[in-house]
C-alpha positions in Angstrom: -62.7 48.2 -42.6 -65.6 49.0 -40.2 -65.7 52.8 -39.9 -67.6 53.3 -36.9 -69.3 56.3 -37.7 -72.1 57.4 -35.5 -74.5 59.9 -36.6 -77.3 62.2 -34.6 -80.5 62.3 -36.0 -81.3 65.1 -33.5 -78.8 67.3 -34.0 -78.7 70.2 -35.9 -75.9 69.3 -38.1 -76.8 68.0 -41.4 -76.3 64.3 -41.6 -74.1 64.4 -44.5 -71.7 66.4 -42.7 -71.7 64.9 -39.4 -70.1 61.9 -41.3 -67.9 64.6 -43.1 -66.2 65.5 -39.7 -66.2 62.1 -38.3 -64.1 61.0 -41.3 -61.9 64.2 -41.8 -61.5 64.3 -37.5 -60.5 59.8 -37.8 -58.1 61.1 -40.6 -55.7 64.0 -38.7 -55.6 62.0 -35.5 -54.3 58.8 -36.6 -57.6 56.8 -36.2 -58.0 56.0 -40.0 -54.2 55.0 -41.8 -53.6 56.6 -45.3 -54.2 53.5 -47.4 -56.8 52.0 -45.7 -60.1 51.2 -48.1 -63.0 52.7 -46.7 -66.2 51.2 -47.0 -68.5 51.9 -49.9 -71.2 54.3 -50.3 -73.9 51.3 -49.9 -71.9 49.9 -47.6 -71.8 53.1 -45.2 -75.5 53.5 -45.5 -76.3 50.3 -44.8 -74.1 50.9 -41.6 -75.8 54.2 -40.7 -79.1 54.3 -41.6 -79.5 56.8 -44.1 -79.5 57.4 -47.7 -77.0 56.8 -49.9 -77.2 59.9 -51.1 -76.1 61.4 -48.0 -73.1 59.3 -47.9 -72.2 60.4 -51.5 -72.5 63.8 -50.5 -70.2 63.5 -47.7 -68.0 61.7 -49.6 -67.2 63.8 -52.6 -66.3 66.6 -50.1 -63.4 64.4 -48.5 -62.1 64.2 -51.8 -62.5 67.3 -53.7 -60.2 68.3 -50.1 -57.8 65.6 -50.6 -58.7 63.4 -47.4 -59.6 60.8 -49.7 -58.9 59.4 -53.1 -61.6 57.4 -55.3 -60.2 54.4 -57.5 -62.2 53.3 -60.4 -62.9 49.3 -60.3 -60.9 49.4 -56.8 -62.7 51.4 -53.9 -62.3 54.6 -52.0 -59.2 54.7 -49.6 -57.8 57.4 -47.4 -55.1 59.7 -49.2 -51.5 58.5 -48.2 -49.9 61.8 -48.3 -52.0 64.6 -46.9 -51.4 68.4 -48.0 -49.2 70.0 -44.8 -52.3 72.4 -44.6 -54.3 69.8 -43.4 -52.4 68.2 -40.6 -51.9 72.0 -39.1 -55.1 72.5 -37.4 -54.7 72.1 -33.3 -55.9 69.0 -32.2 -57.9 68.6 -29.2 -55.9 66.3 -26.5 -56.5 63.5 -26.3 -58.1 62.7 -22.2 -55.5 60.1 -20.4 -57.4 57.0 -19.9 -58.7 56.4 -16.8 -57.2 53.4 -14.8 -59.3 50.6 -14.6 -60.5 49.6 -10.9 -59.0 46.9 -9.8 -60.5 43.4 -9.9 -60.5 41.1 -7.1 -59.1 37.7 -7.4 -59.6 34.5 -6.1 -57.1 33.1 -3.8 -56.8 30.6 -6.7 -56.5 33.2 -9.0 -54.3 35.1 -6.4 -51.6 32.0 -6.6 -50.9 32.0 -10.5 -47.8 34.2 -10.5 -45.9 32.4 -12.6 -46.0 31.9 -16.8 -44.7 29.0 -18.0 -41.7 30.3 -20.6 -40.0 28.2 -23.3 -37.0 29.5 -24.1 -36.2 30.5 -28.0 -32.9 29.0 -29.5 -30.6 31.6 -30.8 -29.5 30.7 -33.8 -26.6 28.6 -34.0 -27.4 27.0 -31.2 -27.1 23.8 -29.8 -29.9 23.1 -27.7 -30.3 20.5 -24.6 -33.4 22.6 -23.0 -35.9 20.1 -24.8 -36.8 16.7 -24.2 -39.7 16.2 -26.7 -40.5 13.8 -29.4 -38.9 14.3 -32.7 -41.3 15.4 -35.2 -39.5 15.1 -38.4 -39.9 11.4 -37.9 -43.8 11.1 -36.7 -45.8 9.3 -40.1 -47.7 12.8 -40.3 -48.8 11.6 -43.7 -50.2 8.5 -42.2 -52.0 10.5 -39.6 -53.8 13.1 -42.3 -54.9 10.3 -43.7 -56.6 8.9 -40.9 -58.0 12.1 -40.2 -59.2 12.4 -43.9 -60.9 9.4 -43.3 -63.1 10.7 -41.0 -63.9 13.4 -42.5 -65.2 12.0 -45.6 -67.6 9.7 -43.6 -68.8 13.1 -42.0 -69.9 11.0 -38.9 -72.5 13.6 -36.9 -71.3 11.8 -33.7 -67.8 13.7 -34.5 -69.3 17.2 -35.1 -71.5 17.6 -32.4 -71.7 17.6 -28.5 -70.0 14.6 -27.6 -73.4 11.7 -25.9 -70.6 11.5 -23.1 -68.2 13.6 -21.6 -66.2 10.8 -21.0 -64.6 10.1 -24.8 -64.9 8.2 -27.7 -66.0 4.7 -26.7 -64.0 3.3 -29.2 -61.0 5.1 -28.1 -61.6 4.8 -24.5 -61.8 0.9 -25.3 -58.8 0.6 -27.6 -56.7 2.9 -24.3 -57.7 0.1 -21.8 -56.8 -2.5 -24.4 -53.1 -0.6 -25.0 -52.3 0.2 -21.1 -53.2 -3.2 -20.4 -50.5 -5.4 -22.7 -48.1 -2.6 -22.5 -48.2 -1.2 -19.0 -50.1 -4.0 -17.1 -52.8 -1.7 -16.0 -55.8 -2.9 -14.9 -59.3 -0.9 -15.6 -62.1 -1.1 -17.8 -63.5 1.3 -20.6 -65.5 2.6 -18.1 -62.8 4.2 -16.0 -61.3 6.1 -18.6 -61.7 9.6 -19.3 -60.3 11.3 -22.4 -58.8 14.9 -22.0 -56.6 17.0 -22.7 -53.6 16.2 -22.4 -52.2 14.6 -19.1 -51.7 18.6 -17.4 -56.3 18.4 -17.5 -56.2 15.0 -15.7 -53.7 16.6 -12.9 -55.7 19.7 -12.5 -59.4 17.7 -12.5 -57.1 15.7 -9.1 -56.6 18.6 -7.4 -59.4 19.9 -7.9 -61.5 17.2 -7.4 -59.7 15.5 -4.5 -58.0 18.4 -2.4 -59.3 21.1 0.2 -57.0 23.9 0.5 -54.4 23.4 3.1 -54.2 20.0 2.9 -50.6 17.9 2.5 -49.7 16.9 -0.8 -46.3 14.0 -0.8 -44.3 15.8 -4.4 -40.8 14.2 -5.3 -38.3 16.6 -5.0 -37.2 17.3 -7.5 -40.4 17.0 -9.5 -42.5 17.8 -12.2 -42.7 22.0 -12.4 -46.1 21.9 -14.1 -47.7 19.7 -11.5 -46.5 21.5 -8.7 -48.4 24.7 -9.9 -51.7 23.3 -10.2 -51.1 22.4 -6.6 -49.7 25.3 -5.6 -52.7 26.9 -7.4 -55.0 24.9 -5.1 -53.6 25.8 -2.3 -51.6 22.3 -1.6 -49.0 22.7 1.3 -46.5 20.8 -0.6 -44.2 18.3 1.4 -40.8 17.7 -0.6 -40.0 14.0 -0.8 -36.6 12.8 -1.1 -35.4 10.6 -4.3 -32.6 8.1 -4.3 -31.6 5.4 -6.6 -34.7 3.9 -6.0 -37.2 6.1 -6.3 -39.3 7.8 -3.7 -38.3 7.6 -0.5 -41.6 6.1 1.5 -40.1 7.3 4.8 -40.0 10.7 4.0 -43.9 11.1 3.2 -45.3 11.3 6.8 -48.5 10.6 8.0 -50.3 13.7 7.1 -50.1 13.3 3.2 -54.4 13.4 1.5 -52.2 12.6 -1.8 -48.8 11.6 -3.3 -47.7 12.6 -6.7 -44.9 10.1 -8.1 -43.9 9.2 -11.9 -42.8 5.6 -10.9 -41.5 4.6 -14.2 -39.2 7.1 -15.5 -39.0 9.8 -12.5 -38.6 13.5 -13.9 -36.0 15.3 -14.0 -33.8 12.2 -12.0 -34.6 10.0 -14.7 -35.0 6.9 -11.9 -37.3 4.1 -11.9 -39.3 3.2 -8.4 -37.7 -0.4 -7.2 -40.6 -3.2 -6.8 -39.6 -3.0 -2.9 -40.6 1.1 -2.8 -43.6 0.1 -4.9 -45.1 -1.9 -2.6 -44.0 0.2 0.5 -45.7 3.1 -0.9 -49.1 1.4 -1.9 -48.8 -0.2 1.9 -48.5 3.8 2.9 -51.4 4.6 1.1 -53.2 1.5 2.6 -52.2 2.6 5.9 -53.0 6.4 5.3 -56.2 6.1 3.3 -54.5 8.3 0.8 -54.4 8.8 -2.9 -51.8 7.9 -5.1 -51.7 10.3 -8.5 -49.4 8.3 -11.3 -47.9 10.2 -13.7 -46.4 7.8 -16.4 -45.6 10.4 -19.0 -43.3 8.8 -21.0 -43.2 5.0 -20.2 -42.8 3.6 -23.8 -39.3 4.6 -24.1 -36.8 2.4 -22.4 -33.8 1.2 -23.8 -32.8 -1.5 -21.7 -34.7 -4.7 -20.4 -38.5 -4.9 -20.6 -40.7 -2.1 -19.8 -41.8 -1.9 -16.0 -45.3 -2.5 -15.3 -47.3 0.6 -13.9 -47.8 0.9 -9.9 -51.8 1.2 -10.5 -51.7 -2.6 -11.7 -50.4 -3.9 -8.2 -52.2 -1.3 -6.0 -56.0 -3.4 -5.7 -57.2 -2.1 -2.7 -56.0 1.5 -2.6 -57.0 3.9 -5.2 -54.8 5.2 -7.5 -54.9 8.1 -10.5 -53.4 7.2 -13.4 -52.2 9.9 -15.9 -51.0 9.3 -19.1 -51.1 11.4 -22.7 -50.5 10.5 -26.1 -48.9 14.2 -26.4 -45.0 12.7 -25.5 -45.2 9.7 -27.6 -46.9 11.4 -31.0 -46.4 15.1 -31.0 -47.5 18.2 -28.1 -50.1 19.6 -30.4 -52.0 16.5 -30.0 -53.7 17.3 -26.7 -55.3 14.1 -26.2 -54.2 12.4 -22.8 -57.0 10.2 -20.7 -57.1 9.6 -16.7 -57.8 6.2 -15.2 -59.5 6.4 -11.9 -61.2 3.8 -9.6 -64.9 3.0 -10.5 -66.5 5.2 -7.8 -64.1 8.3 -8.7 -65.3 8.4 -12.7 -68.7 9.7 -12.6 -66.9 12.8 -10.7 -63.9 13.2 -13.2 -66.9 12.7 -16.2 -68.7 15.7 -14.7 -65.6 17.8 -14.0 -64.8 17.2 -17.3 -67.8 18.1 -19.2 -67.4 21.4 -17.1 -64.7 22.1 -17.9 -65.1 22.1 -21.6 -67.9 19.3 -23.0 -65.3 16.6 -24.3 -61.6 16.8 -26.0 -62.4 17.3 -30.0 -64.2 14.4 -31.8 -62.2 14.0 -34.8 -58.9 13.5 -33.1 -60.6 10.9 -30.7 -61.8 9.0 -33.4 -58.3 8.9 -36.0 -56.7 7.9 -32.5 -58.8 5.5 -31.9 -57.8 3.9 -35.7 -53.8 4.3 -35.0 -54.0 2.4 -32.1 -56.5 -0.1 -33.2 -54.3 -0.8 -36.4 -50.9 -1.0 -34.7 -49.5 2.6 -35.7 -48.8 3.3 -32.4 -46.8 0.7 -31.4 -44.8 1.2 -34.4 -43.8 4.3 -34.1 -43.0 4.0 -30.8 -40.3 0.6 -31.5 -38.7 2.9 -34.5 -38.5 5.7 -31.9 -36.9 3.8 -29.2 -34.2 2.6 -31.4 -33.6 5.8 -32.8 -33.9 8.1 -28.8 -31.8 4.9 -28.0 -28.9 5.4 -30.1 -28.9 9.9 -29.3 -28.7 8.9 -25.7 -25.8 6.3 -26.0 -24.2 9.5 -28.1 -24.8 11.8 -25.0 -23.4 9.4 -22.8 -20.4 8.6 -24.3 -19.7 11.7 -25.5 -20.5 13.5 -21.9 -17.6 10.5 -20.8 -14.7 11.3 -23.1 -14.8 15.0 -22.9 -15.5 15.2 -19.0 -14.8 11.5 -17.2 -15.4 11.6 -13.5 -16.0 15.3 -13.4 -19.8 14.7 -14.3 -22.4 12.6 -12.9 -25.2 11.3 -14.5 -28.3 10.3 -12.9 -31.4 7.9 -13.5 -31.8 4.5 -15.7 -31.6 4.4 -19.8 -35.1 5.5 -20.9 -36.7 8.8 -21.2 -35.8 11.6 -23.6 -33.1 13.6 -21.3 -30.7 12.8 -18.4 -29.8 14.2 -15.4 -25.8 15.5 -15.6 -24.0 16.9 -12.2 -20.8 18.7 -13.0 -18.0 19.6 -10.9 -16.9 22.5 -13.2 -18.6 26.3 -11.8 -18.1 27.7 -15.3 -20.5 25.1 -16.8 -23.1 27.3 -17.9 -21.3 30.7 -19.1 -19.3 28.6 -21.0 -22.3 27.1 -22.8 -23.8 30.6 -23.2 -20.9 31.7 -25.0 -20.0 29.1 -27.2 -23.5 28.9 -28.3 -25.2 25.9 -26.2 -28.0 25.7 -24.4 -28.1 24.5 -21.0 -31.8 24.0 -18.6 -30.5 24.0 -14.9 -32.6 21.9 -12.9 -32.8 24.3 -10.4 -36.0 25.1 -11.1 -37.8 21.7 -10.0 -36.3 21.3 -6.2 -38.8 22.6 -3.9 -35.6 22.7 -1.1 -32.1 24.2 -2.1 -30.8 22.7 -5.5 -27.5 21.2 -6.1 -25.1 23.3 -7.9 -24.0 22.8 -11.7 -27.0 20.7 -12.4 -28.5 19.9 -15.6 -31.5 18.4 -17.5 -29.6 17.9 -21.0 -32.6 16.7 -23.8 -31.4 14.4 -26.4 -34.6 13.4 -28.1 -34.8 16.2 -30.9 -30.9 16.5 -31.6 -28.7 14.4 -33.9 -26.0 12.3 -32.9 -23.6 14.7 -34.5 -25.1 17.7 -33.1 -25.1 15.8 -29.3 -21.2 15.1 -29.9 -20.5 18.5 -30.9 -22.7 19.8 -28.3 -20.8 18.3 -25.5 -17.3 19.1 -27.1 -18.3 22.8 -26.9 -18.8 23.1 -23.4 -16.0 21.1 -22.5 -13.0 22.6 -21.4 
């Protein structure tokens, strides 16, 4: 414990007991707990600036008057129990702290009203309010050993400044090599940049290519988190309508500087954009000289029919951001996501990004760079698929038998949650009360929501808690 004892050379008060009212004053108000070890004699001199002497002095006082208790081979602490006589003497009051003067924000500052909340489960609760990966089944093991690895080689290049902003070559190489065979993206290392998580490559794109005021094209609904950093920008957000295939291009206008879309597996509808829309859009963007920012989040799980190839592969001659994290498909402590922009756009994001915060940590970089380069990804994400695969063919039939044509369910088989309409008003008190939880979707409409609507997450529950999930909030 650091006492804080201040002494005055100049005053008249000897030294020793200036430090014997400093102590005996921290002691009656509170400041100093009974129990707490106080710092030795050498210690306290050290501190000071006087002789240890002094300190003793001082010190054998507080204890020949009970204030503190001396402990042979343990230390000197303050007395737990004080005599009553001691805590009767008036106490100055305390001043009320003054209020602080109030600091001026930013307007960017200004606009972050809102804090993201995650919701606690209640115990005994059956919860449908998360859609992330499963962790009891991620080859942690596997992964400490990779990191082990690294650390035993005690590479510099991993433990100081990164050389480049941009990431780990070898990682930035084995991502263009992965989105390439498994997304059909095509870019080069050198368009890459590794950050943190997919939420840093969304805020470097506002920031990087919006003025204030300016029209940004957002599905509605759409992604919460990405509609802040907008939002925080000061984006006037135009809500763009989603059907069965995706975005609808008519809706976007001519005014749009950037769209925002998650082509493959649209959140929270769950839909994937039709080839048709895909090539509308890009012929919008053409027309438009706009951006197109795509979010492919979670891609690697579809359970039906090869995966869909990525928008930014067919779009040649207009430029398009491609976010994607490794967050969703390992596990959300992993913030390591990367951003794929056109050639002339990566010097920009590179020095954005080495702004921000230098480079995403080394270490992780590099043991990423070895799970892709010796298959472990895709692995994990073929053992993941069947097993999401068969927890959402649970929540399906299950959400049939118990409620038929009185729910509706939205978007294509992939993802980690589904979209579910009900007809039934009492949907969500019942789930309160018989210990489910529900996560409206309310929240992601930028216009007025539907009623009784639902993102239900299936990715972290078993297929016996799913069944018995829906049977609860049945009638």
């Amino acid at each position: 414990m650091r006492s804080a004892i201040v002494v005055d050379t100049a005053s008249a008060m000897p030294i020793h007991r200036q430090i014997y009212e400093a102590w005996r004053d921290g002691i009656l108000t509170g400041r100093f707990r009974g129990g707490e070890r106080v710092p030795s004699t050498r210690e306290l001199a050290d501190g000071v600036g006087v002789s240890r002497s002094t300190v003793t002095q001082a010190y054998e006082q507080l204890i020949a008057e009970g204030y503190l208790q001396a402990t042979h081979g343990s230390g000197t602490f303050v007395c737990r129990e004080l005599p009553d006589e001691l805590l009767r003497p008036r106490l100055a009051p305390r001043r009320r702290a003054a209020e602080p003067a109030p600091v001026h924000l930013s307007r960017f500052g200004a606009r972050l009203r809102d804090d993201f909340v995650y919701p606690a489960t209640p115990p005994g609760f059956i919860c449908f309010s998360r859609w992330g990966p499963d962790l009891d089944h991620f080859p942690f093991a596997l992964w400490r050993s990779l990191m082990t690895r690294h650390l035993r080689k005690a590479e510099p290049e991993l433990f100081d400044y990164a050389k480049a902003a941009q990431g780990y070559p070898r990682l930035r190489r084995e991502i263009a090599a992965y989105v390439a065979r498994s997304r059909a993206v095509q870019c080069t290392p050198e368009q890459i940049i590794v950050v943190n998580g997919s939420q840093q490559a969304l805020d470097f794109s506002a920031r990087l290519l919006l003025e204030p005021g300016e029209t940004v094209a957002f599905e509605n609904p759409g992604y919460l988190g990405t509609r802040r950093i907008f939002n925080a920008h000061g984006a006037e957000l135009r809500p763009v309508s989603i059907d069965a295939e995706g975005v609808m291009v008519d809706d976007i206008g001519e005014r749009a500087r950037l769209v925002y879309v998650t082509p493959s597996h649209q959140f929270p509808t769950g839909v994937s954009m039709s080839l048709k829309r895909r090539l509308a859009l890009i012929e919008w963007a053409r027309r438009s000289r706009a951006v197109i920012i795509e979010d492919d989040y979670d891609s690697e799980y579809r359970y039906s029919g090869p995966p869909l190839p990525a928008l930014q592969g067919l779009a040649h001659d207009v430029p398009v951001v491609y976010c994607g994290t490794f967050s969703k498909v390992m596990f959300p402590g992993l913030r390591v996501g990367y951003v794929i922009v056109p050639p002339s756009l990566a010097p920009t994001f590179t020095r954005a990004k080495w702004l921000a915060d230098r480079h995403t940590p080394m270490l992780e970089q590099a043991a990423l760079a070895d799970f892709l380069s010796e298959g472990h990804l895709e692995r994990h994400v073929r053992r993941m698929r069947r097993l999401y695969g068969r927890r959402r063919d649970a929540l399906i039939e299950a959400l049939g038998r118990h409620f038929g044509e009185a729910v509706r369910l939205y978007g294509d088989p992939a993802g980690m949650s589904v979209l579910a309409r009900f007809e039934d008003d009492a949907i969500e008190q019942r789930a309160l009360k018989r210990k489910v939880q529900l996560s409206s979707a309310s929240v992601y409409y930028l216009t007025k929501a539907p009623r009784n609507e639902f993102v239900l997450g299936f990715s972290t529950l078993g297929e016996r808690a799913i069944r018995e999930g829906v049977k609860r909030i049945a009638r």
